[in-house]
N, CA, C and O atoms as CSV, one atom per row, in Angstrom:
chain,resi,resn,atom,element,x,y,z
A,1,UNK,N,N,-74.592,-109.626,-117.333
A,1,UNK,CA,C,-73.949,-108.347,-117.578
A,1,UNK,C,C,-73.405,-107.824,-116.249
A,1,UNK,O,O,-73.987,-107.719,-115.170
A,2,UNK,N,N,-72.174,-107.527,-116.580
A,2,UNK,CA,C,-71.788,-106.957,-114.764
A,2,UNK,C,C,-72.429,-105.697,-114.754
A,2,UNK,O,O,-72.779,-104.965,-115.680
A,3,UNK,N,N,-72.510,-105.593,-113.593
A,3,UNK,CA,C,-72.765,-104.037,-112.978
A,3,UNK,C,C,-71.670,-102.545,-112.785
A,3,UNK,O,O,-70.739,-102.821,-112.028
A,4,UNK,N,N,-71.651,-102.042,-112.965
A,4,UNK,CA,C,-71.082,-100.936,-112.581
A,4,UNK,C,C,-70.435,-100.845,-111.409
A,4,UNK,O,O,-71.305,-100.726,-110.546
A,5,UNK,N,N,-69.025,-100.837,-110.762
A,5,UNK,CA,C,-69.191,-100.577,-108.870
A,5,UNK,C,C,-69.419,-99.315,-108.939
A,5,UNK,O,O,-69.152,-98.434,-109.756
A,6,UNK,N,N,-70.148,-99.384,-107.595
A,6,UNK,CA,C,-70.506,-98.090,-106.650
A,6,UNK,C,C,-69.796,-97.365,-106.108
A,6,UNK,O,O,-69.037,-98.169,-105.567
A,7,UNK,N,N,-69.468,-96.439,-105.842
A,7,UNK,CA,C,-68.452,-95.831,-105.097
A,7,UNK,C,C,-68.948,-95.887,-104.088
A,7,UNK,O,O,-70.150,-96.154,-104.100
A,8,UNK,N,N,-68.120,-95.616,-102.449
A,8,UNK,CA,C,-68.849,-95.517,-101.247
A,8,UNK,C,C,-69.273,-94.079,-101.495
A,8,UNK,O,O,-68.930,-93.460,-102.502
A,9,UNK,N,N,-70.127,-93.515,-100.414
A,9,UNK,CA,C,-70.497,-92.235,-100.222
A,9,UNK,C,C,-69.121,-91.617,-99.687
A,9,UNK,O,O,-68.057,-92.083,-99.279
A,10,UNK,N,N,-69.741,-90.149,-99.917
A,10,UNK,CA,C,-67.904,-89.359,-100.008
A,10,UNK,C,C,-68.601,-88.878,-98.221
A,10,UNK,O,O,-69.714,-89.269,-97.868
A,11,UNK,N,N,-67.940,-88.240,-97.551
A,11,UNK,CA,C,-68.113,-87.879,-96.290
A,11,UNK,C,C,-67.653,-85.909,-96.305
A,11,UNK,O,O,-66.950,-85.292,-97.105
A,12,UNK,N,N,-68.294,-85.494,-95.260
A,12,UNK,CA,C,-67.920,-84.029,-95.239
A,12,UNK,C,C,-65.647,-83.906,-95.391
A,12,UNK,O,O,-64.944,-83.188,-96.102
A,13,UNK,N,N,-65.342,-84.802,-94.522
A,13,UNK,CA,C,-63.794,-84.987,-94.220
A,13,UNK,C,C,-63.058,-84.818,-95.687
A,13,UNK,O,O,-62.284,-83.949,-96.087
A,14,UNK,N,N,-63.733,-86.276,-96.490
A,14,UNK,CA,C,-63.367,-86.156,-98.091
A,14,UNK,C,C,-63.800,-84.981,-98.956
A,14,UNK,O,O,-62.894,-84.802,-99.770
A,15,UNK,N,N,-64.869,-84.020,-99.162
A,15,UNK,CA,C,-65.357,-82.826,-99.718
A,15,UNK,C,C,-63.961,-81.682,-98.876
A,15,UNK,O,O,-63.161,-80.962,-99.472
A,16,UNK,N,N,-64.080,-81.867,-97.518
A,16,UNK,CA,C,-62.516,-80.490,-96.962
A,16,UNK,C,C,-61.255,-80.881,-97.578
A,16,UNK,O,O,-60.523,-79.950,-97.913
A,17,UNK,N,N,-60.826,-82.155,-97.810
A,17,UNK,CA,C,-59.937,-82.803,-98.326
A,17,UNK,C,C,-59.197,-82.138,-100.028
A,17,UNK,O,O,-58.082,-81.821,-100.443
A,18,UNK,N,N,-60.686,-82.202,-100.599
A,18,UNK,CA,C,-60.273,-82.112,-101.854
A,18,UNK,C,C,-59.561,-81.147,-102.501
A,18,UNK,O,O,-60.020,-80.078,-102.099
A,19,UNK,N,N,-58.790,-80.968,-103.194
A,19,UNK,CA,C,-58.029,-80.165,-104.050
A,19,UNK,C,C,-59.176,-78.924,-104.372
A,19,UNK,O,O,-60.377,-79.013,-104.624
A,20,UNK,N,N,-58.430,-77.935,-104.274
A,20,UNK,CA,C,-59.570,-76.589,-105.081
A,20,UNK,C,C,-59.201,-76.725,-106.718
A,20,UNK,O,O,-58.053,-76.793,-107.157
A,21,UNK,N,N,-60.234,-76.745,-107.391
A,21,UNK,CA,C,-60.011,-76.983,-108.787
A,21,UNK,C,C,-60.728,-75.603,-109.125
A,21,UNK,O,O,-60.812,-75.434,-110.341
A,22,UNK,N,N,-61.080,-74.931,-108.625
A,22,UNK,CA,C,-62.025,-73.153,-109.022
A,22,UNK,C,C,-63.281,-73.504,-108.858
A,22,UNK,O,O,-64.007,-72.536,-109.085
A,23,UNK,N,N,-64.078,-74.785,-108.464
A,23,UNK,CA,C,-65.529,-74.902,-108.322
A,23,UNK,C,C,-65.886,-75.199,-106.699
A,23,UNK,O,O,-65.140,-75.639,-105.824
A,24,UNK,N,N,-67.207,-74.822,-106.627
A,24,UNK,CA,C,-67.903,-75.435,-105.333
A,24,UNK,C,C,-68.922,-75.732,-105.355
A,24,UNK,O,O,-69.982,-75.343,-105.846
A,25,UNK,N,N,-68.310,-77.053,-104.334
A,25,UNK,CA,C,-69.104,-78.344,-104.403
A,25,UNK,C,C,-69.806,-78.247,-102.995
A,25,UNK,O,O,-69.367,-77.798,-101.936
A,26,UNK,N,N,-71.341,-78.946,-103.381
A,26,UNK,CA,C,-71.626,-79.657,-101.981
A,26,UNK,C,C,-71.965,-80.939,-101.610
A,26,UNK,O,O,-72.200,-81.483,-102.689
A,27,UNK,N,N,-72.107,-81.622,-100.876
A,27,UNK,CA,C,-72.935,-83.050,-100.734
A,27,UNK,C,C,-74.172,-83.265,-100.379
A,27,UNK,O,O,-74.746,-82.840,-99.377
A,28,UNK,N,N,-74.624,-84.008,-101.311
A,28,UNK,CA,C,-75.937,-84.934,-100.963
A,28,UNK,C,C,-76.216,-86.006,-100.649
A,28,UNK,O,O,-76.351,-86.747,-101.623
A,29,UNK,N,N,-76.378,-86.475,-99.690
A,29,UNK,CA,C,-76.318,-88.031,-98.965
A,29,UNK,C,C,-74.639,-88.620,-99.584
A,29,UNK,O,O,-74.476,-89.583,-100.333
A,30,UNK,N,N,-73.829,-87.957,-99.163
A,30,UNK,CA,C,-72.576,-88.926,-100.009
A,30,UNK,C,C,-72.013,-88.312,-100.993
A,30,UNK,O,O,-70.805,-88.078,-101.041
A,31,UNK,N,N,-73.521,-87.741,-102.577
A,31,UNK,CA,C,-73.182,-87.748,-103.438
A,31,UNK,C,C,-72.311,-86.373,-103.462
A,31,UNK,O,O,-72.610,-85.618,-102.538
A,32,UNK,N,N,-71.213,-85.859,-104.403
A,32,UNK,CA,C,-70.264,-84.904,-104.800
A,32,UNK,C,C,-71.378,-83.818,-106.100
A,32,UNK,O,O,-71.443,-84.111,-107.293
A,33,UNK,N,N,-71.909,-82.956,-105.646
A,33,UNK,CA,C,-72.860,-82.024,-106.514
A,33,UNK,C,C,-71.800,-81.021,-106.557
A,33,UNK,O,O,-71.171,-80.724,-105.541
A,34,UNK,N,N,-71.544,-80.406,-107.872
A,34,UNK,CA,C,-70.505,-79.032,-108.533
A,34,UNK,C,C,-72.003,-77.976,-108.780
A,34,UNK,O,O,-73.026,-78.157,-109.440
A,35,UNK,N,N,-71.555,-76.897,-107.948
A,35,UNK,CA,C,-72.643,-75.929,-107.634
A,35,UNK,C,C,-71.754,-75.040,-108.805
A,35,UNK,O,O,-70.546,-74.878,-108.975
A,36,UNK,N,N,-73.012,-74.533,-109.545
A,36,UNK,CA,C,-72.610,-73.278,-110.615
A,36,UNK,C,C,-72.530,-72.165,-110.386
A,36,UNK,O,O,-73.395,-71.972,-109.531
A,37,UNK,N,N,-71.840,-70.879,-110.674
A,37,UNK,CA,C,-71.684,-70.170,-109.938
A,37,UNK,C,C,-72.804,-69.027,-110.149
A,37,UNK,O,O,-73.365,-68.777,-111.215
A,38,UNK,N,N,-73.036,-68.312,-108.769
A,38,UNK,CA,C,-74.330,-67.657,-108.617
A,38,UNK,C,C,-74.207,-66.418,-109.449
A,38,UNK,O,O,-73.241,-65.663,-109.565
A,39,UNK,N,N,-75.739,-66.355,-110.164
A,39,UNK,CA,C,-75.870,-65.025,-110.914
A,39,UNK,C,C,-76.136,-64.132,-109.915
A,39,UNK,O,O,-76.517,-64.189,-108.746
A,40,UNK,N,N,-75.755,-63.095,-110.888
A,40,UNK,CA,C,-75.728,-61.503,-110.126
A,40,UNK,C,C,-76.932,-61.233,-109.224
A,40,UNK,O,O,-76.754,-61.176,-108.007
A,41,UNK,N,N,-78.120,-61.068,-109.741
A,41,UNK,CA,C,-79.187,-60.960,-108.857
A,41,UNK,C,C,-78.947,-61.999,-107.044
A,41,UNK,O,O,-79.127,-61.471,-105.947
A,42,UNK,N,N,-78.470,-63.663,-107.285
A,42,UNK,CA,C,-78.752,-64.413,-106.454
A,42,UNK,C,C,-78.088,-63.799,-105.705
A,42,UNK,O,O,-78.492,-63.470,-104.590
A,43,UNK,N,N,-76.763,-63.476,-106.230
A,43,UNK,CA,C,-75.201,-63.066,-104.951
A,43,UNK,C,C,-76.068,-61.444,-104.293
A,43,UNK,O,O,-76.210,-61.077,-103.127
A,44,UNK,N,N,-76.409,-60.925,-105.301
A,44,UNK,CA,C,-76.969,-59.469,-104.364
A,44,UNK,C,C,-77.636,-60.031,-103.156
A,44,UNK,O,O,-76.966,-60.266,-102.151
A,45,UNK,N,N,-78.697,-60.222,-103.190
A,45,UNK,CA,C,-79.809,-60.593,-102.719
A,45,UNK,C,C,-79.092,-61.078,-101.034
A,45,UNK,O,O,-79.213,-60.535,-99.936
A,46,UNK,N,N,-78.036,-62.818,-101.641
A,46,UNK,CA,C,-77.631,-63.156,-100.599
A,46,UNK,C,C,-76.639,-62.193,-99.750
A,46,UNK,O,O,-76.611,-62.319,-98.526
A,47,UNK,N,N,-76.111,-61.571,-100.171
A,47,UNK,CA,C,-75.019,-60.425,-99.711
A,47,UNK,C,C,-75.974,-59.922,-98.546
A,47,UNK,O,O,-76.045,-60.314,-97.382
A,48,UNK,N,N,-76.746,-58.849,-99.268
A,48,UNK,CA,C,-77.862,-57.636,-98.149
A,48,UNK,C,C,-78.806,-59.001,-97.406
A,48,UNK,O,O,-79.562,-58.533,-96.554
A,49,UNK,N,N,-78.891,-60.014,-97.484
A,49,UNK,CA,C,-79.434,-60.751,-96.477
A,49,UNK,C,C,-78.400,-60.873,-95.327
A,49,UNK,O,O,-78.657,-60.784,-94.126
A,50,UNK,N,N,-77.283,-61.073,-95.849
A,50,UNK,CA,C,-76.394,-61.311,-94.481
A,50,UNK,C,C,-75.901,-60.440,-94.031
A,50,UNK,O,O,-75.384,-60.481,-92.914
A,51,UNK,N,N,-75.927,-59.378,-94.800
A,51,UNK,CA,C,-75.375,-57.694,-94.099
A,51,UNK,C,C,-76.370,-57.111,-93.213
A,51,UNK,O,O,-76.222,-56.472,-92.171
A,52,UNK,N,N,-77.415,-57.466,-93.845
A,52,UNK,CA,C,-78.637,-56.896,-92.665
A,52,UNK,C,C,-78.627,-57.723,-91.035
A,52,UNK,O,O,-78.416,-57.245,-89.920
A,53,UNK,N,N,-78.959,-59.184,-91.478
A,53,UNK,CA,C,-78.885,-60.132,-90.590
A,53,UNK,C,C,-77.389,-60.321,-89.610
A,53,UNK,O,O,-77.432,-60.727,-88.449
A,54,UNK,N,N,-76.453,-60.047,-90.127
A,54,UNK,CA,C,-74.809,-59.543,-89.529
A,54,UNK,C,C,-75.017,-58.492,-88.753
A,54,UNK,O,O,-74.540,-58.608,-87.624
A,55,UNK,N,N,-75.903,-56.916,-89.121
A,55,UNK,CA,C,-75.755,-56.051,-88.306
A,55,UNK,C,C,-76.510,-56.208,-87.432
A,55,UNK,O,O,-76.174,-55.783,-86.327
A,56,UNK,N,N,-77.835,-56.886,-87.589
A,56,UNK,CA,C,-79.120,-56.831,-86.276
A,56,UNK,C,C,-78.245,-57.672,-85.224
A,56,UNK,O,O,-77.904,-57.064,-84.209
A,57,UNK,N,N,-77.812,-59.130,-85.380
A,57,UNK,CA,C,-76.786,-59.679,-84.581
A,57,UNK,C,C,-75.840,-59.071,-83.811
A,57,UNK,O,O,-76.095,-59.045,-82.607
A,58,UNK,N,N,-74.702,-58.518,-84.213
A,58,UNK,CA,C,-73.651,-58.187,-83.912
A,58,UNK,C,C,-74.477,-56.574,-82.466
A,58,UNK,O,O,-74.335,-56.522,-81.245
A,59,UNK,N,N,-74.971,-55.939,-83.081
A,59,UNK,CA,C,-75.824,-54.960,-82.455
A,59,UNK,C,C,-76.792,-55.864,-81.100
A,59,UNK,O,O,-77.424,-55.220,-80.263
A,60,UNK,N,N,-76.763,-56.897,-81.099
A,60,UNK,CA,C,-77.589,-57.349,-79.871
A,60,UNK,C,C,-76.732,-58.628,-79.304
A,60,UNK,O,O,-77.050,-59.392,-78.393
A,61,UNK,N,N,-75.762,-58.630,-79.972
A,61,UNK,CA,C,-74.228,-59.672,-79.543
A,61,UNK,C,C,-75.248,-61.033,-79.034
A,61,UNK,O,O,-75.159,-61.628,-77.960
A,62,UNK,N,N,-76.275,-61.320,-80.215
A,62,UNK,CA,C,-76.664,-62.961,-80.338
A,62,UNK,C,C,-75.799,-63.508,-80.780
A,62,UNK,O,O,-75.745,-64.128,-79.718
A,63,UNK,N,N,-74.861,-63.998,-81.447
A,63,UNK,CA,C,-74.503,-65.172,-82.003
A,63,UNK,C,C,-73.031,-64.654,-83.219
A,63,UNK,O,O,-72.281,-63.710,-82.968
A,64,UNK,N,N,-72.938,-65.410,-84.304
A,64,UNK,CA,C,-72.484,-65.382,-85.235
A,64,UNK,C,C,-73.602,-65.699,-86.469
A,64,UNK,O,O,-74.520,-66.515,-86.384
A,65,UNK,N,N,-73.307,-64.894,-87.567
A,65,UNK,CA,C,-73.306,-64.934,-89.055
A,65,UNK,C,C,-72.637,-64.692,-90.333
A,65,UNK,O,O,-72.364,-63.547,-90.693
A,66,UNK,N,N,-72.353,-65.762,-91.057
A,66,UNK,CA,C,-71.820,-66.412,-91.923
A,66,UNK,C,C,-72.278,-66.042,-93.476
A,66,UNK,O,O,-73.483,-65.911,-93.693
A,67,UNK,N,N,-71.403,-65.886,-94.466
A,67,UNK,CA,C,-72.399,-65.934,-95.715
A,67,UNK,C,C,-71.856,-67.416,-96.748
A,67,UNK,O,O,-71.352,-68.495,-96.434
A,68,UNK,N,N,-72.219,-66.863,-97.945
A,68,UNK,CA,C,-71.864,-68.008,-98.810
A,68,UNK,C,C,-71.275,-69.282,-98.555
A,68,UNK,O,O,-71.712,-70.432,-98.500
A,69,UNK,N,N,-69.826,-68.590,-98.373
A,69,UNK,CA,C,-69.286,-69.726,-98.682
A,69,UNK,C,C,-68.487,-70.812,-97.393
A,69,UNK,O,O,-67.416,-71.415,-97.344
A,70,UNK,N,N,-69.549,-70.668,-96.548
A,70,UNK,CA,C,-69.466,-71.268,-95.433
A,70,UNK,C,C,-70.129,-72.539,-95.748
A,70,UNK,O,O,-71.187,-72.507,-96.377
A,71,UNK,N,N,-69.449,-74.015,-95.254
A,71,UNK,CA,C,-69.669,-75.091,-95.791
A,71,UNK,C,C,-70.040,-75.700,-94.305
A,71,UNK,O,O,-69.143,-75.694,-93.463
A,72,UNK,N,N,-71.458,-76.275,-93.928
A,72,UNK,CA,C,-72.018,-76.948,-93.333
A,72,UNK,C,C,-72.678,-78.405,-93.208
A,72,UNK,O,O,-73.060,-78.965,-94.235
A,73,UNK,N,N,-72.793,-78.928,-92.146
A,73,UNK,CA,C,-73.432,-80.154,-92.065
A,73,UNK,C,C,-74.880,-79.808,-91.815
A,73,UNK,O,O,-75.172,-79.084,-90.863
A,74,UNK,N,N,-76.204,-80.507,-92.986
A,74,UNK,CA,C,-77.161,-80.692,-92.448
A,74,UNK,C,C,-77.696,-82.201,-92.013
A,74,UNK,O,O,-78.800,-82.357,-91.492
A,75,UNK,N,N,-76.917,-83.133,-92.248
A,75,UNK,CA,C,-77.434,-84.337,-92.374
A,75,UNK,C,C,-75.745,-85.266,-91.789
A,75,UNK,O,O,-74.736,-84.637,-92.109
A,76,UNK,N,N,-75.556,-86.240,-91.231
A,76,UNK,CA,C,-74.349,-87.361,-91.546
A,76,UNK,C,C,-74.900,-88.235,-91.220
A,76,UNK,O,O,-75.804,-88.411,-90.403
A,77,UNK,N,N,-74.192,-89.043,-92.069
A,77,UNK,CA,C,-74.574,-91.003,-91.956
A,77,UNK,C,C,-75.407,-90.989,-92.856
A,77,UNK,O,O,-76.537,-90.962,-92.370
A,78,UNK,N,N,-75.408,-90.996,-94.202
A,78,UNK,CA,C,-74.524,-90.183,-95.567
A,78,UNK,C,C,-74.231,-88.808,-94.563
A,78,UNK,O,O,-74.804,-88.650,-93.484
A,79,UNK,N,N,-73.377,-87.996,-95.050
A,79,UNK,CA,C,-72.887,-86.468,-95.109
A,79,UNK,C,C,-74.105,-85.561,-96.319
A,79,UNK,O,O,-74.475,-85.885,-97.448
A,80,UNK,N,N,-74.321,-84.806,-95.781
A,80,UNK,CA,C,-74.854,-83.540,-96.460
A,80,UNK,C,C,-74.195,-82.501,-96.049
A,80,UNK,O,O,-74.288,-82.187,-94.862
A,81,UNK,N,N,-73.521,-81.871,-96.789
A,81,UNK,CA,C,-73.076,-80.413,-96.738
A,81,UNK,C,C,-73.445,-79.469,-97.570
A,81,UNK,O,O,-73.346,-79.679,-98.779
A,82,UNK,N,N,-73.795,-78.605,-97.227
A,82,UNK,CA,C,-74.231,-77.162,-97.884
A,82,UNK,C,C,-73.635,-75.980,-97.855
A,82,UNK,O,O,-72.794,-75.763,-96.983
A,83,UNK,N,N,-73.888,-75.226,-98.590
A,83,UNK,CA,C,-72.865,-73.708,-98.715
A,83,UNK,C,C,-74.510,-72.644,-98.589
A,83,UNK,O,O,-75.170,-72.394,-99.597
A,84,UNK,N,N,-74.798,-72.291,-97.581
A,84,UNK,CA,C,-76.311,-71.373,-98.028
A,84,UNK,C,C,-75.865,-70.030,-98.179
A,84,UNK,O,O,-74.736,-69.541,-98.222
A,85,UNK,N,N,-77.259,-69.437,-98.266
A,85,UNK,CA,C,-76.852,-67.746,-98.219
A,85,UNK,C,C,-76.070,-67.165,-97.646
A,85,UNK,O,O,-74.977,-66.656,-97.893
A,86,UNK,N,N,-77.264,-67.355,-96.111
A,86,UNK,CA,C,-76.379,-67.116,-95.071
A,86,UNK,C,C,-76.650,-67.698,-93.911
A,86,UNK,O,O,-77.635,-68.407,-93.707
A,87,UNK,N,N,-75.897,-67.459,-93.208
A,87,UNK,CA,C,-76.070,-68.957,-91.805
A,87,UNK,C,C,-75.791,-67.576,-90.280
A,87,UNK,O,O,-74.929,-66.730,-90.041
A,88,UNK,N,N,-77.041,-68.031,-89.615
A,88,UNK,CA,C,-76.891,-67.543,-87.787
A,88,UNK,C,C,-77.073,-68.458,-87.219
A,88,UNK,O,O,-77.945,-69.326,-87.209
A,89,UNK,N,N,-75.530,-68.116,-86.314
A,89,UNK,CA,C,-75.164,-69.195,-85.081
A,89,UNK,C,C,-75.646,-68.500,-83.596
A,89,UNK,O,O,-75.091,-67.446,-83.284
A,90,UNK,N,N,-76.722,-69.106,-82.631
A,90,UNK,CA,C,-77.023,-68.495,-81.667
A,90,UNK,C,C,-75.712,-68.694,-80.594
A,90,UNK,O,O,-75.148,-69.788,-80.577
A,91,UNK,N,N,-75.355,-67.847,-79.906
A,91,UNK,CA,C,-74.006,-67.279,-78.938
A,91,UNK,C,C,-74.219,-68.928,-78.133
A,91,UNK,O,O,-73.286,-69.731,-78.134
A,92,UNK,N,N,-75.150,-69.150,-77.682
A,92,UNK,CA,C,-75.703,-70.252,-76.711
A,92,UNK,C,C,-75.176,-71.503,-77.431
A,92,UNK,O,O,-74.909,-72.506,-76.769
A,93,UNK,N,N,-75.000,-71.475,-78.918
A,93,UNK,CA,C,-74.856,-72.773,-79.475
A,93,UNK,C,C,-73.319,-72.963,-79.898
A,93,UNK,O,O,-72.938,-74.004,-80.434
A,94,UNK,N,N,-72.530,-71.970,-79.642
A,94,UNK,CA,C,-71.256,-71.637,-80.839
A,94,UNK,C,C,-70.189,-72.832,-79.948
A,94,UNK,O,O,-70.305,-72.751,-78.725
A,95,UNK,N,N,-69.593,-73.470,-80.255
A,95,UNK,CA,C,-69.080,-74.436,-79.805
A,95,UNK,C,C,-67.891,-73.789,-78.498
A,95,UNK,O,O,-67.271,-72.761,-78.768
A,96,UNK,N,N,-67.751,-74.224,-77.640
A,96,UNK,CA,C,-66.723,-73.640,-76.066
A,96,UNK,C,C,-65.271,-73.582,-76.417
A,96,UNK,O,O,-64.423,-72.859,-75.894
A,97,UNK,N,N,-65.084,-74.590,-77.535
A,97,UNK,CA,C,-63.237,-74.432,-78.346
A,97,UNK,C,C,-63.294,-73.524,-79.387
A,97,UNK,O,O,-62.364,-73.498,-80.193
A,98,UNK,N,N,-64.284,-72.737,-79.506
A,98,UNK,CA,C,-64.030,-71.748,-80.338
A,98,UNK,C,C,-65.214,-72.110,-82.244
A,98,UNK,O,O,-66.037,-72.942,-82.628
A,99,UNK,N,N,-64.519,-70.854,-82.818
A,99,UNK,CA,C,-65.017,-71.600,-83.753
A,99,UNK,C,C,-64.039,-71.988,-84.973
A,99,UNK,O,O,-63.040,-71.411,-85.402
A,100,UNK,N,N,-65.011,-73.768,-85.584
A,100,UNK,CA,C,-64.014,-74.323,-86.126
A,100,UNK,C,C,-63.528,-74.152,-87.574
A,100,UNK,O,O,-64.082,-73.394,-88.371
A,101,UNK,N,N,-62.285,-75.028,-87.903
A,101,UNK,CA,C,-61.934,-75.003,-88.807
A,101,UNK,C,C,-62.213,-75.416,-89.931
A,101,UNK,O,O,-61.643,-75.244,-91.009
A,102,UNK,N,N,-63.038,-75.926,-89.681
A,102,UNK,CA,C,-63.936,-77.089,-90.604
A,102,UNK,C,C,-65.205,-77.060,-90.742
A,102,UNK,O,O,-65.741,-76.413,-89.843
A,103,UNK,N,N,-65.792,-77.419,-91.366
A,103,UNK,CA,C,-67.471,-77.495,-91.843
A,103,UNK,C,C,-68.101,-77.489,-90.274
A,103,UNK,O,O,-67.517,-77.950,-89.293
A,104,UNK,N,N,-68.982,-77.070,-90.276
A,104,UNK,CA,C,-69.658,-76.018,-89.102
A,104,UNK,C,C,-70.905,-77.064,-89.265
A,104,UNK,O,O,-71.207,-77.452,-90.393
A,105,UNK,N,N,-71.806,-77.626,-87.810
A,105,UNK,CA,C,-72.924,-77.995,-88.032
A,105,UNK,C,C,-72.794,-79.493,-87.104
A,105,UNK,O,O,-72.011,-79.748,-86.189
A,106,UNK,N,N,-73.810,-80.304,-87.682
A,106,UNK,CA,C,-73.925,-81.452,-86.551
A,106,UNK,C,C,-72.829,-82.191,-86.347
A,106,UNK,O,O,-71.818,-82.245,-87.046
A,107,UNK,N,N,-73.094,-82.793,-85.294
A,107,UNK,CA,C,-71.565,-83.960,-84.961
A,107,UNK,C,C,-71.679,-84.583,-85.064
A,107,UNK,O,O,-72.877,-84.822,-84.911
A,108,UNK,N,N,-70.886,-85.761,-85.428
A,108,UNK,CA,C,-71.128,-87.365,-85.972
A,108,UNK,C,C,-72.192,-87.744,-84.677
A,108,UNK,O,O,-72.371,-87.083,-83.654
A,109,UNK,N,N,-72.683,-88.734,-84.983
A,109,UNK,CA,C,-73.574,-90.098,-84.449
A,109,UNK,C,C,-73.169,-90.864,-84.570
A,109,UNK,O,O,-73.714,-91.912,-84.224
């Protein structure tokens, strides 16, 4: 019986790539996951997390913070990308060219 082919793993490059079809997606080792969209309670919640966490920041000029729909690397070699609540960047870490255009987080290996 043949097998099925595999697809290769998709990479953060291919997920920025893709067409907006109205959903968001993230990756898991490779794989293409369609995230559903957040109920009311989740989006509150994440909102006043990053409004709080935005003002304590900005008020002590640590870093940058991010909410939703900021798309990150936690993992490559597969790609993992994530969209979290909310994301703080310490001032010390924020990259010297600025910040980028693209998925935010580790650099290839």
């Amino acid at each position: 019986m043949p097998s099925e082919p595999v697809a290769a793993p998709l990479t953060g490059d291919d997920l920025f790539a893709m067409a907006d079809d109205g959903y968001q997606y993230e990756l898991e080792e490779g794989r293409l996951i369609r995230m559903p969209p957040s109920v009311p309670r989740s989006s509150i919640v994440a909102t006043n997390v990053a409004i709080r966490l935005g003002m304590w920041v900005l008020a002590r000029r640590l870093g940058k913070v991010a909410g939703a729909d900021l798309g990150f690397y936690v993992a490559r070699k597969p790609d993992t990308v994530r969209a979290a609540d909310a994301v703080f960047y310490r001032a010390e870490r924020l990259p010297a060219e600025g910040i980028p255009s693209r998925y935010w987080g580790r650099r290839r290996t």
